[in-house]
Structures are given as structure tokens and as C-alpha cells.
N, CA, C and O atoms as a GROMACS GRO file, in nm:
protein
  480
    1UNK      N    1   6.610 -11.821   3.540
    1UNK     CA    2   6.496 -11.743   3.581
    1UNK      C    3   6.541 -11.639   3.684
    1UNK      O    4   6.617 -11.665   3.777
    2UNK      N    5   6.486 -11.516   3.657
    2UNK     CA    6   6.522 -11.423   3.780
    2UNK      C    7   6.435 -11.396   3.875
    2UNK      O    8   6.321 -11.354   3.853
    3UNK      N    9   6.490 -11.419   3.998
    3UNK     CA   10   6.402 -11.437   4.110
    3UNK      C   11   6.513 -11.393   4.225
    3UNK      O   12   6.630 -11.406   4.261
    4UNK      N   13   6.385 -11.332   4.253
    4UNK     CA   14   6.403 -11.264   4.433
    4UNK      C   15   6.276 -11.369   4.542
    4UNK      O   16   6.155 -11.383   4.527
    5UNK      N   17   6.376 -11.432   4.658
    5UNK     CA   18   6.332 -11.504   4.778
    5UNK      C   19   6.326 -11.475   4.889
    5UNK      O   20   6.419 -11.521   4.956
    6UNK      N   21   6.219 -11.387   4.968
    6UNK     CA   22   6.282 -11.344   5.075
    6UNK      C   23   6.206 -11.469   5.201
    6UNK      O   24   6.097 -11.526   5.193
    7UNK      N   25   6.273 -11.476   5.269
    7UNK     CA   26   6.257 -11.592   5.404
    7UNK      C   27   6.314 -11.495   5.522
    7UNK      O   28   6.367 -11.385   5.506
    8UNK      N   29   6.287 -11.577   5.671
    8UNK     CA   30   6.318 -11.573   5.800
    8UNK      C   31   6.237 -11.475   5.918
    8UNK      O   32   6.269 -11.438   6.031
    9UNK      N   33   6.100 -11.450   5.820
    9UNK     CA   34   6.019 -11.389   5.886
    9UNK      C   35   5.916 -11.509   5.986
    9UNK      O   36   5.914 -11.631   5.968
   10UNK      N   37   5.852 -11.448   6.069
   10UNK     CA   38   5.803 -11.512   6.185
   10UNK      C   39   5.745 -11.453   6.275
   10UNK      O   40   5.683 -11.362   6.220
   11UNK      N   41   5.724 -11.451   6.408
   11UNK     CA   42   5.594 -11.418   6.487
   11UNK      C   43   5.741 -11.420   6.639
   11UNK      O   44   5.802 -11.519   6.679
   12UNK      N   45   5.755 -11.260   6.691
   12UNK     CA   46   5.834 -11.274   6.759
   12UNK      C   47   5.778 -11.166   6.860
   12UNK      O   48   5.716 -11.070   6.812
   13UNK      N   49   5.799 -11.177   7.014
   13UNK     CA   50   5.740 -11.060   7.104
   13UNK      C   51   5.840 -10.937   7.085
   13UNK      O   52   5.962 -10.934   7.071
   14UNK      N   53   5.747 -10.840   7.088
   14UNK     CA   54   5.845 -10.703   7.124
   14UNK      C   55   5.987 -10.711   7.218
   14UNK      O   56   6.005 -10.756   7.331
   15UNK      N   57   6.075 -10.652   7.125
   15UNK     CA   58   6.194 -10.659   7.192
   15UNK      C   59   6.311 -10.770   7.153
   15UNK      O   60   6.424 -10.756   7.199
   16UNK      N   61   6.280 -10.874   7.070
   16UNK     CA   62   6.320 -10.971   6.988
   16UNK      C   63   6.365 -10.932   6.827
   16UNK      O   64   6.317 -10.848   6.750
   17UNK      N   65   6.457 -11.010   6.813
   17UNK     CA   66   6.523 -10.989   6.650
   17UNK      C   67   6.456 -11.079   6.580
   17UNK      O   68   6.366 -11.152   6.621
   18UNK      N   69   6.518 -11.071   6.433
   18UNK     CA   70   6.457 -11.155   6.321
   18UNK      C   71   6.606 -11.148   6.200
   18UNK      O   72   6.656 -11.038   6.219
   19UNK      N   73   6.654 -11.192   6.136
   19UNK     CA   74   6.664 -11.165   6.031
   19UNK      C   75   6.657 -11.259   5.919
   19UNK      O   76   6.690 -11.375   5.896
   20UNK      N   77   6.589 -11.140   5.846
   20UNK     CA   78   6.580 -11.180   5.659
   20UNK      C   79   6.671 -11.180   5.626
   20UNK      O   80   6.768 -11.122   5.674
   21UNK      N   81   6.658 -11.292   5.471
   21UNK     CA   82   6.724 -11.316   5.386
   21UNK      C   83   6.618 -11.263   5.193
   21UNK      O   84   6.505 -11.264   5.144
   22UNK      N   85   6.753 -11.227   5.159
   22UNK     CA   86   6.634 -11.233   5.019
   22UNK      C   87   6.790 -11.270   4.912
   22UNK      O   88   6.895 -11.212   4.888
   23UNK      N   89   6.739 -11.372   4.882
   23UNK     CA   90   6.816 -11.490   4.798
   23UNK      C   91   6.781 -11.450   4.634
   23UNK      O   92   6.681 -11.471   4.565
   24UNK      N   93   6.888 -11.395   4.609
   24UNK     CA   94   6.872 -11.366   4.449
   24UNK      C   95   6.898 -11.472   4.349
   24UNK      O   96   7.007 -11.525   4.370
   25UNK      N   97   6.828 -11.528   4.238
   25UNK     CA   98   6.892 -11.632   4.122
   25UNK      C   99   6.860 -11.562   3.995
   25UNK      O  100   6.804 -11.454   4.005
   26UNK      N  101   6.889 -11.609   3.874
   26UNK     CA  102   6.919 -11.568   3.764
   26UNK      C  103   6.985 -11.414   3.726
   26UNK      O  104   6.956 -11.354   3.622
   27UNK      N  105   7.081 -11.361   3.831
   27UNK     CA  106   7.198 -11.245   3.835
   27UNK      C  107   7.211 -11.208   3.935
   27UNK      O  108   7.126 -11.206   4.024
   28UNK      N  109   7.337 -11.167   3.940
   28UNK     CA  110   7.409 -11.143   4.067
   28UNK      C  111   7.384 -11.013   4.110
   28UNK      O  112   7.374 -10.921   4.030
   29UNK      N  113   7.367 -10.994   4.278
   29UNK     CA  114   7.372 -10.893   4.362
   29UNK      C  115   7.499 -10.798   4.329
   29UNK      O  116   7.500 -10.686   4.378
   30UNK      N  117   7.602 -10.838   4.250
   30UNK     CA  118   7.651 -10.721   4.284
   30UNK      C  119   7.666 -10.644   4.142
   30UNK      O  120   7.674 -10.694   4.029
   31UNK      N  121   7.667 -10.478   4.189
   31UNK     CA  122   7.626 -10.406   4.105
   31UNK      C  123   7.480 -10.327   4.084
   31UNK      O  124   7.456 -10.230   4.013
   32UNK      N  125   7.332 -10.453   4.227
   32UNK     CA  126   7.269 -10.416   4.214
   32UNK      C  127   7.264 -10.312   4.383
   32UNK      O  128   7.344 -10.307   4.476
   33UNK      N  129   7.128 -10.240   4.360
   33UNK     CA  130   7.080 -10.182   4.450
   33UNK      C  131   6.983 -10.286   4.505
   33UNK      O  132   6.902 -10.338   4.428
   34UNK      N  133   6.988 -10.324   4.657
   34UNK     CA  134   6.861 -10.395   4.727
   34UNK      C  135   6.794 -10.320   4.817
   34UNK      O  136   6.862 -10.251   4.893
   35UNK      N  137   6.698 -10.319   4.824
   35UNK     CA  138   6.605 -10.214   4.931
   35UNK      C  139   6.472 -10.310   4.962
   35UNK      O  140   6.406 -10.380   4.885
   36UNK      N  141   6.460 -10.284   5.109
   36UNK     CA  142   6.336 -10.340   5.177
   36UNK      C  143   6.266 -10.255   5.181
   36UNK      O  144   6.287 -10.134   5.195
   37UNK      N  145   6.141 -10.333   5.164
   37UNK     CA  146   6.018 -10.234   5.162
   37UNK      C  147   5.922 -10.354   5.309
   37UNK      O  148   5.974 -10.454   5.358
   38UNK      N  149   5.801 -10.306   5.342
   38UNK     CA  150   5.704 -10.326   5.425
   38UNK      C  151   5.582 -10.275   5.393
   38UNK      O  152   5.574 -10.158   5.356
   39UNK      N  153   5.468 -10.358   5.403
   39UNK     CA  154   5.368 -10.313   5.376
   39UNK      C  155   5.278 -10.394   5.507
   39UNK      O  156   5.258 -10.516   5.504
   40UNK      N  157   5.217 -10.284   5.644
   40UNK     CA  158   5.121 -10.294   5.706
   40UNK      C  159   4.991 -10.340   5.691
   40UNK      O  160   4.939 -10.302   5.586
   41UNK      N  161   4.899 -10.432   5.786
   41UNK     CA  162   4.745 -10.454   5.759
   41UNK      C  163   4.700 -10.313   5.708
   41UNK      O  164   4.714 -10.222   5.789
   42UNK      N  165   4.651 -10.285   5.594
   42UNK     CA  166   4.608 -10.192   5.593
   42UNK      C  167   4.648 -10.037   5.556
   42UNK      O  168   4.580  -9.934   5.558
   43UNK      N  169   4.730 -10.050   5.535
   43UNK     CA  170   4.839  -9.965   5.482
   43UNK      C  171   4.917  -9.962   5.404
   43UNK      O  172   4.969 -10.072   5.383
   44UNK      N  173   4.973  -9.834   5.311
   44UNK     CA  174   5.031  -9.855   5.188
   44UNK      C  175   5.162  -9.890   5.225
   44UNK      O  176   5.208  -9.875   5.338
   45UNK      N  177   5.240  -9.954   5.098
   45UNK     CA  178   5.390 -10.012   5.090
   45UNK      C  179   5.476  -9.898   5.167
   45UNK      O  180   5.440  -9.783   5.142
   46UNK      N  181   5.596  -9.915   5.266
   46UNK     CA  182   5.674  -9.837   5.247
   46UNK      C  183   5.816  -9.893   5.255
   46UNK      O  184   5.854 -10.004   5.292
   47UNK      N  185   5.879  -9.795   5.213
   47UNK     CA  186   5.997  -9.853   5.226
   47UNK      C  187   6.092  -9.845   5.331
   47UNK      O  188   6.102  -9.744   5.400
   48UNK      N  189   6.160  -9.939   5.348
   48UNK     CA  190   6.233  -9.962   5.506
   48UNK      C  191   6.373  -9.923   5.462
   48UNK      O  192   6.385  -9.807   5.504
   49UNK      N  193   6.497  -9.960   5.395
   49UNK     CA  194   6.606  -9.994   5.386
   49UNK      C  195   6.661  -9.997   5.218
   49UNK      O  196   6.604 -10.053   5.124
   50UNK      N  197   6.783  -9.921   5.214
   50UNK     CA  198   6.802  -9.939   5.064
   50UNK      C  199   6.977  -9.913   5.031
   50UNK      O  200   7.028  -9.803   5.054
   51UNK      N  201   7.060 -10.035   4.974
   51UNK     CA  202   7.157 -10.057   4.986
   51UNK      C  203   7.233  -9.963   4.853
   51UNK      O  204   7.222 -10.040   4.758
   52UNK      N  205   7.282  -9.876   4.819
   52UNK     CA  206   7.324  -9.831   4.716
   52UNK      C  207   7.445  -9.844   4.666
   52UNK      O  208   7.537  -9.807   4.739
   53UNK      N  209   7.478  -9.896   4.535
   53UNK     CA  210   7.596  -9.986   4.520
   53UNK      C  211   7.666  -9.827   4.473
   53UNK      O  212   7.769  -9.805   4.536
   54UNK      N  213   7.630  -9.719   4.377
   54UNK     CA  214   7.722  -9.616   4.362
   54UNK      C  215   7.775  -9.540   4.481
   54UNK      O  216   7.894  -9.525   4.508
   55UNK      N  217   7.684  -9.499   4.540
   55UNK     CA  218   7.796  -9.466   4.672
   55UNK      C  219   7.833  -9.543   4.807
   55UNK      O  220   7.881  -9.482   4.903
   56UNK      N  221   7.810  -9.671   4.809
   56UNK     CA  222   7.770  -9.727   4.920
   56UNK      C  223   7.742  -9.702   5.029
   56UNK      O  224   7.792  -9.728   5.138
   57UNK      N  225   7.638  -9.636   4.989
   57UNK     CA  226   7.582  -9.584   5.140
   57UNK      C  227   7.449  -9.657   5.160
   57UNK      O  228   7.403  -9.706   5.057
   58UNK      N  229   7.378  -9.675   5.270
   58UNK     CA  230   7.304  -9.797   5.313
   58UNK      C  231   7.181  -9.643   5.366
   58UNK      O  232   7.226  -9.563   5.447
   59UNK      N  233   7.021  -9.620   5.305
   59UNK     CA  234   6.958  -9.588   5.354
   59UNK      C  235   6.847  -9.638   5.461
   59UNK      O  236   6.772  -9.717   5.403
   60UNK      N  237   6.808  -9.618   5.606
   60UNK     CA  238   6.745  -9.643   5.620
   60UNK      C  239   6.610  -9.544   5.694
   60UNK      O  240   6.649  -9.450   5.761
   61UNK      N  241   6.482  -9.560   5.684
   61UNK     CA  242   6.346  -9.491   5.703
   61UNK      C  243   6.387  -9.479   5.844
   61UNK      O  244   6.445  -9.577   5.891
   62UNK      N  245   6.360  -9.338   5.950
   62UNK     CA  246   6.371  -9.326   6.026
   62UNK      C  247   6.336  -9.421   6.140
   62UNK      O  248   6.413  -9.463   6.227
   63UNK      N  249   6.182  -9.452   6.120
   63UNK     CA  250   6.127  -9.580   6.236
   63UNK      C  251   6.236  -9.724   6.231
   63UNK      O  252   6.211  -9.828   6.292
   64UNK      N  253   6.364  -9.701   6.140
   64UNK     CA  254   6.390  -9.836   6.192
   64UNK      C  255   6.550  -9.770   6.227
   64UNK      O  256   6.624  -9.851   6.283
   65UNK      N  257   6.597  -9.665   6.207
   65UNK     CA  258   6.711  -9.629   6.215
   65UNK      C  259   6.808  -9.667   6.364
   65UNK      O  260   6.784  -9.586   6.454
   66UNK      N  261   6.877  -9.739   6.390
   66UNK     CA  262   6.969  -9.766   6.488
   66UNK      C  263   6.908  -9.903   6.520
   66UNK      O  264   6.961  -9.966   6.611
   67UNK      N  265   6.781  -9.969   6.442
   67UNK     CA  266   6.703 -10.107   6.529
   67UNK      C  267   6.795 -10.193   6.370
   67UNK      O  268   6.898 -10.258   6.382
   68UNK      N  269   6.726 -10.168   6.242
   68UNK     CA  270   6.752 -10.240   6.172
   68UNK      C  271   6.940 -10.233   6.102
   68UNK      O  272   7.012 -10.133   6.106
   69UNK      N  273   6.970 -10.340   6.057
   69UNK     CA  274   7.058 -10.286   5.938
   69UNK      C  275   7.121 -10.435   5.844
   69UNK      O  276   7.123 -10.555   5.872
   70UNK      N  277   7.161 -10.366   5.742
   70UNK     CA  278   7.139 -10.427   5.568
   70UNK      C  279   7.308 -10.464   5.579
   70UNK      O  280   7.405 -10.397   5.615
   71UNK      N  281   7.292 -10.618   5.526
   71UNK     CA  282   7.420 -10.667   5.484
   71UNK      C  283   7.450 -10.755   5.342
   71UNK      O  284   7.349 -10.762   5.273
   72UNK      N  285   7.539 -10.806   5.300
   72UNK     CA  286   7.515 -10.876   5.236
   72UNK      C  287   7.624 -10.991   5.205
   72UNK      O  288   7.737 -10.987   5.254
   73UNK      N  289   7.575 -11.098   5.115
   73UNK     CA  290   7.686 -11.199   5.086
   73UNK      C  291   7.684 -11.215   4.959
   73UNK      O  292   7.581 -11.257   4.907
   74UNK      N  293   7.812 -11.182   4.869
   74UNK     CA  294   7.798 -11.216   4.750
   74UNK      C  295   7.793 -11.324   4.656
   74UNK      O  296   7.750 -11.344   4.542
   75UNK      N  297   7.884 -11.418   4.794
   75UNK     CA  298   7.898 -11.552   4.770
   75UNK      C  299   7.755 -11.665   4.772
   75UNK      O  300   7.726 -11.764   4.707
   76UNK      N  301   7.696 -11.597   4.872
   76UNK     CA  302   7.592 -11.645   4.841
   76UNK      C  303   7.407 -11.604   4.769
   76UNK      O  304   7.295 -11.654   4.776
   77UNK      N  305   7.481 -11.471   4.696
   77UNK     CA  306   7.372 -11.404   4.637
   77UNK      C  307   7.280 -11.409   4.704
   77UNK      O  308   7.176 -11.464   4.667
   78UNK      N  309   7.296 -11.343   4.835
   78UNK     CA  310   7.188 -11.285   4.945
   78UNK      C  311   7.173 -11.177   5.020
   78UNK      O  312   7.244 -11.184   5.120
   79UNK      N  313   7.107 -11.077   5.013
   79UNK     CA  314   7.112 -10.961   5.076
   79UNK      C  315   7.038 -11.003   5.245
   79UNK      O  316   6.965 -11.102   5.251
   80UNK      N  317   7.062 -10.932   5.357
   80UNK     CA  318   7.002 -10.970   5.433
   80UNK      C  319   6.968 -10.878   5.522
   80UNK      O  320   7.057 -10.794   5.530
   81UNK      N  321   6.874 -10.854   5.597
   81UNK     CA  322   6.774 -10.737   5.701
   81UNK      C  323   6.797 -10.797   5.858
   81UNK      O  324   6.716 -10.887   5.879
   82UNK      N  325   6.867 -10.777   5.948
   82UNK     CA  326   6.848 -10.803   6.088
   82UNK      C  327   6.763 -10.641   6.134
   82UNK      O  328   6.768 -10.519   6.122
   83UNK      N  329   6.704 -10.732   6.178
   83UNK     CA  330   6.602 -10.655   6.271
   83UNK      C  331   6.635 -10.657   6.429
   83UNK      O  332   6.670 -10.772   6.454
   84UNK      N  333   6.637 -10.612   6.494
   84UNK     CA  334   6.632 -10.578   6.655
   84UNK      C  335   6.573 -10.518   6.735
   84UNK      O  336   6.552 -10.402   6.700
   85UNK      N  337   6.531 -10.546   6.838
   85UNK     CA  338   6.422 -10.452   6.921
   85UNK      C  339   6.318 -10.410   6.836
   85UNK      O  340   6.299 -10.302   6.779
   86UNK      N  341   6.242 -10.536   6.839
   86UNK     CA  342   6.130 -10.548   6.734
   86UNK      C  343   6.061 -10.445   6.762
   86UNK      O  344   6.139 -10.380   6.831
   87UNK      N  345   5.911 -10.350   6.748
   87UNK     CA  346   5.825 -10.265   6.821
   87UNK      C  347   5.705 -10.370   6.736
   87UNK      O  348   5.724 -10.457   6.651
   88UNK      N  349   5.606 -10.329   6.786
   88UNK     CA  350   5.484 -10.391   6.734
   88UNK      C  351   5.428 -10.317   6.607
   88UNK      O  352   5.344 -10.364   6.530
   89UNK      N  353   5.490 -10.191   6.597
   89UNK     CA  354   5.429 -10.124   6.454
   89UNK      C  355   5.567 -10.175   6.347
   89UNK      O  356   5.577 -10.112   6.241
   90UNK      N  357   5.679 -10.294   6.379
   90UNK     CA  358   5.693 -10.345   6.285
   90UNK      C  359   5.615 -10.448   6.193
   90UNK      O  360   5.653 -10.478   6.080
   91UNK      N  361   5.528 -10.485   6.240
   91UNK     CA  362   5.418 -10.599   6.200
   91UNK      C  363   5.415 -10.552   6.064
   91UNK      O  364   5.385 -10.438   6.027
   92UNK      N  365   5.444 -10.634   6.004
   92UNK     CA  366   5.405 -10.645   5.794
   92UNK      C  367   5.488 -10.757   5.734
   92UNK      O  368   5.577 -10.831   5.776
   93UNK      N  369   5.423 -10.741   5.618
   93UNK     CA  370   5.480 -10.786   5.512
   93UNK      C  371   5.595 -10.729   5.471
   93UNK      O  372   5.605 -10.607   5.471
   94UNK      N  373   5.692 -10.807   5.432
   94UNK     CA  374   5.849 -10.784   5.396
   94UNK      C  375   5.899 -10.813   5.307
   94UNK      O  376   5.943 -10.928   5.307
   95UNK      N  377   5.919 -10.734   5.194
   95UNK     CA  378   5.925 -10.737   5.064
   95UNK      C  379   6.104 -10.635   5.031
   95UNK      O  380   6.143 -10.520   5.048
   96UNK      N  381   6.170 -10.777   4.972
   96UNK     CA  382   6.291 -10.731   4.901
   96UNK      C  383   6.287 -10.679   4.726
   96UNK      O  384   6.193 -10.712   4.654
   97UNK      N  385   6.363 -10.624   4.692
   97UNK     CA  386   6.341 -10.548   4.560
   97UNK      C  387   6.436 -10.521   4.491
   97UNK      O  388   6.499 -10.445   4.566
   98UNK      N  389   6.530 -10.534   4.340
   98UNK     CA  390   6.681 -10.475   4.361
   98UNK      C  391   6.636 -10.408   4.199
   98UNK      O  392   6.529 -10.411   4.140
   99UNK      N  393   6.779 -10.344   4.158
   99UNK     CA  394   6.772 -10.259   4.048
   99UNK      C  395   6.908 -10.241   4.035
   99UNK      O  396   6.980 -10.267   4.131
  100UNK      N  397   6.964 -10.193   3.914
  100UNK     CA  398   7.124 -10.200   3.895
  100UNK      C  399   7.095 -10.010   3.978
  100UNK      O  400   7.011  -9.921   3.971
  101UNK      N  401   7.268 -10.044   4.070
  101UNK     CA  402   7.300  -9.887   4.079
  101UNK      C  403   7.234  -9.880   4.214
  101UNK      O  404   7.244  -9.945   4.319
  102UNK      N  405   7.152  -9.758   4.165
  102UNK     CA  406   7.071  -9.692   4.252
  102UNK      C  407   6.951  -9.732   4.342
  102UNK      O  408   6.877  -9.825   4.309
  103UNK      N  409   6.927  -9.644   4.483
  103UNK     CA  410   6.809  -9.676   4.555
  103UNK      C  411   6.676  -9.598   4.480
  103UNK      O  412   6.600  -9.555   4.567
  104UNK      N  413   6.633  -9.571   4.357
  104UNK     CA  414   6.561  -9.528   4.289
  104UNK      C  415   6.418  -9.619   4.192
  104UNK      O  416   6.442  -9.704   4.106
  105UNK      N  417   6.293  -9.582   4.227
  105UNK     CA  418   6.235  -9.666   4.189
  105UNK      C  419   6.224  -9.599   4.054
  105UNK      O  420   6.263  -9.485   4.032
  106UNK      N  421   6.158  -9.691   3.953
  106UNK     CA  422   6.132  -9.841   3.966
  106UNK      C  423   6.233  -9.917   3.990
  106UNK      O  424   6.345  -9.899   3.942
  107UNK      N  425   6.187 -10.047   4.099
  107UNK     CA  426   6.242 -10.183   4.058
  107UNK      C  427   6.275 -10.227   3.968
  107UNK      O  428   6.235 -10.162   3.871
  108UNK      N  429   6.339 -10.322   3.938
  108UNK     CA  430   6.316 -10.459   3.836
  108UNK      C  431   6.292 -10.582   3.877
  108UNK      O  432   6.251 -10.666   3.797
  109UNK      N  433   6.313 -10.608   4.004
  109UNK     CA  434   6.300 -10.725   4.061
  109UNK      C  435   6.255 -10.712   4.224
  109UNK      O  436   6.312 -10.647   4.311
  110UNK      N  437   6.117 -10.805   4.236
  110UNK     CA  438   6.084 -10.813   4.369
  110UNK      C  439   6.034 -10.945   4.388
  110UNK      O  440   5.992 -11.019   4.300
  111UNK      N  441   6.044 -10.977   4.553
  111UNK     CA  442   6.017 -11.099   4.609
  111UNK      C  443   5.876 -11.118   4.650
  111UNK      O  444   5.792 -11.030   4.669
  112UNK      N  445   5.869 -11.199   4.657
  112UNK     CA  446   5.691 -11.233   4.741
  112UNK      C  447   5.680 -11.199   4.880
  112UNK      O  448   5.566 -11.206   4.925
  113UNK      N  449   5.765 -11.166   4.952
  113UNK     CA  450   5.729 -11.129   5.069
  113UNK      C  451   5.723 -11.240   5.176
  113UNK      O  452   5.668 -11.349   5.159
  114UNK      N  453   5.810 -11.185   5.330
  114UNK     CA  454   5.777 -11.298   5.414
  114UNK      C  455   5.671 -11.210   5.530
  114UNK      O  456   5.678 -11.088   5.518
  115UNK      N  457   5.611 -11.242   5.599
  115UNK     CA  458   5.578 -11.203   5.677
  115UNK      C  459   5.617 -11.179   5.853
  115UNK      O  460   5.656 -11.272   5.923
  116UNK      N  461   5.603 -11.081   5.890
  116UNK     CA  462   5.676 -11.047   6.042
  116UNK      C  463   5.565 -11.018   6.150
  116UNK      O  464   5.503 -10.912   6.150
  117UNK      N  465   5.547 -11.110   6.233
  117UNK     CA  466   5.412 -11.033   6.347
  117UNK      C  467   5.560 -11.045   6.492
  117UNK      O  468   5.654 -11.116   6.528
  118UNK      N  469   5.466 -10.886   6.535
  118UNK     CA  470   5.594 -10.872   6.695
  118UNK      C  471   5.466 -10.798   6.758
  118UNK      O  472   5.396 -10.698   6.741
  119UNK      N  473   5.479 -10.924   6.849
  119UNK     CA  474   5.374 -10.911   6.961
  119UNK      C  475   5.395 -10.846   7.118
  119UNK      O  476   5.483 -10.878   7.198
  120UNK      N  477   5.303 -10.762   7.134
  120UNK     CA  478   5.350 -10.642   7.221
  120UNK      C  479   5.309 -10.738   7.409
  120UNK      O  480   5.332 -10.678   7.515
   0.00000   0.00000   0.00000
């Protein structure tokens, strides 16, 4: 079965880290593209972070640029998001996503989402 898991979200005060995991099964991370997305109370999806296997270059959305950044383990078919110096307009839902190649939507594969509250 192919499945995306993302975990290690939680309820942390401003100024505190976190990091996700998003645990891939039925094919392997490599080769693919992984990109985080976020979606706010109330607000549409956006995307945070996006790992690109053709050039390896690692995008990330300005509001998280120098706080967040994207790693991964192949061994253990897991991409992963550390977060740092939380702000409170990180608060959302945290949704991993991958695709062969490129940071280009569509997806093919996304997770259910963990959730992140950072309390000011």
C-alpha cells in the first residue's frame, strides 16, 4: 500500500522547535520530490518546503526561510521538517506530499496531516 505518515507535531510556545517526520511505505523516497505544505484555521493550503531530487535544491516559502529546513533518510524512508523559532502564525495543519522528480504539482501522494499549535 502506498502511504505517506506524517507525525511529531504538537503544541509548543513561541520560540520552540518541532520536528516532523513523514514516513513513506509502498516506494521509496528516493527519486521522489517531498514538499510540505500547511494549511491555517481558516485559510487556504500553502506550501512550506519542497525537496527536488533533479537539481537538489531544497525550496523553501519565505515565512519559514532560515527557521525551517528539509532532510532526509533513505534508510529509513523518511523525509523530515525541523522547525525552529516557532512564530505563532506557524499554527496549522502539516501536510507531507511527494511526486517522482520535481517540486511541481500535482502530487501523487499525500499524508493526513499532523497538527502544530505555537503559542505566543
Amino acid at each position: 500500500q502506498v502511504q505517506l505518515v506524517e507525525s511529531g507535531g504538537g503544541s509548543v510556545q513561541a520560540g520552540g522547535s518541532l520536528r516532523l517526520s513523514c514516513a513513506a511505505s509502498g516506494f521509496s523516497l528516493d527519486g521522489y520530490a517531498v514538499a510540505w505544505f500547511r494549511q491555517a484555521p481558516g485559510k487556504d493550503r500553502q506550501g512550506v518546503s519542497c525537496f527536488s531530487v533533479v537539481d537538489n535544491i531544497t525550496w523553501y516559502a519565505d515565512a519559514v526561510k532560515g527557521r525551517f529546513s528539509m532532510s532526509r533518510d533513505l534508510a529509513k524512508n523518511t523525509e523530515y521538517l525541523q522547525m525552529d523559532n516557532l512564530k505563532p502564525e506557524d499554527t496549522a495543519v502539516y501536510y507531507c506530499a511527494a511526486k517522482p522528480d520535481m517540486c511541481i504539482i500535482p502530487y501523487d501522494y499525500w499524508g493526513q496531516g499532523t497538527r502544530v499549535t505555537v503559542s505566543s
